[in-house]
C-alpha positions in Angstrom: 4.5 -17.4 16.4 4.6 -14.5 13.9 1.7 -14.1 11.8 2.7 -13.4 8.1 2.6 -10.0 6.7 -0.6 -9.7 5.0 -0.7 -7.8 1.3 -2.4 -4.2 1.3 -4.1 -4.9 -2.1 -7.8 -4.4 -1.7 -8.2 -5.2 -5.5 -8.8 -1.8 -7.1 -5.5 -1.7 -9.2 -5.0 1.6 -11.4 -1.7 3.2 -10.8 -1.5 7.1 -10.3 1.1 7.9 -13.5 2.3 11.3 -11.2 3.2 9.5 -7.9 3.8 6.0 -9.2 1.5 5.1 -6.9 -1.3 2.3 -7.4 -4.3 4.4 -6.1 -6.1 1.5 -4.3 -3.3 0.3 -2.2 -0.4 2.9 -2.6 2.3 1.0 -3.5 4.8 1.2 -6.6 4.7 -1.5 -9.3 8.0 -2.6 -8.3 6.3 -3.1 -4.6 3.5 -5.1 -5.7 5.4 -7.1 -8.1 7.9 -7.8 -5.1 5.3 -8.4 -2.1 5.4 -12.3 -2.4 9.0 -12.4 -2.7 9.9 -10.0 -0.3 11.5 -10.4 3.5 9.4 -9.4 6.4 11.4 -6.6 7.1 10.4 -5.3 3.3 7.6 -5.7 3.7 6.8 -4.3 6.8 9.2 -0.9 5.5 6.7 -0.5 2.7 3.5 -0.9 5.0 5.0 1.7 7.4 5.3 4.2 3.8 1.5 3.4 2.6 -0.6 5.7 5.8 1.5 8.9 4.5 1.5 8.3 0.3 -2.6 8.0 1.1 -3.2 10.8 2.5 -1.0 12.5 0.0 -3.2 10.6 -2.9 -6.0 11.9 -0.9 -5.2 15.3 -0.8 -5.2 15.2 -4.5 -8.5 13.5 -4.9 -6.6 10.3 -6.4 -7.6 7.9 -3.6 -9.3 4.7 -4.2 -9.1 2.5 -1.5 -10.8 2.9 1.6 -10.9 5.6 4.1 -10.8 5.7 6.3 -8.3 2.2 7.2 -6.9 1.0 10.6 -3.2 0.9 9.7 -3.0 -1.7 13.0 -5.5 -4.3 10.2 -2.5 -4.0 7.9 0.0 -5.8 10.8 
């Protein structure tokens, strides 16, 4: 039995108005409005973007989520 995909939002919700990017969880407003609604396979597409768009938010000292984050916890 599958377990369901489990959101990345770790409730710190201010997008990034460069990147488009929330900077707690690294997804897109059109991703987060989505999530609930989206197939697996979405879902698991945008979790396989987030580990690369955090660095990059790191890298630019936008990060607010935590670091750093098991990707496997996100699965």
């Amino acid at each position: 039995m599958k377990h369901p995909v489990v959101s990345p939002c770790v409730n710190v919700c201010q997008m990034d108005a460069a990147s488009g990017w929330c900077r707690g969880c690294a997804r897109s407003l059109n991703e987060i409005a989505g999530w609930g609604g989206a197939p697996e396979t979405v879902q698991r597409y945008i979790l396989d973007q987030l580990p690369e768009r955090r660095v990059e938010m790191h890298r630019h000292g936008l990060w607010l989520g935590p670091w750093p984050h098991s990707e496997e916890q996100d699965r």
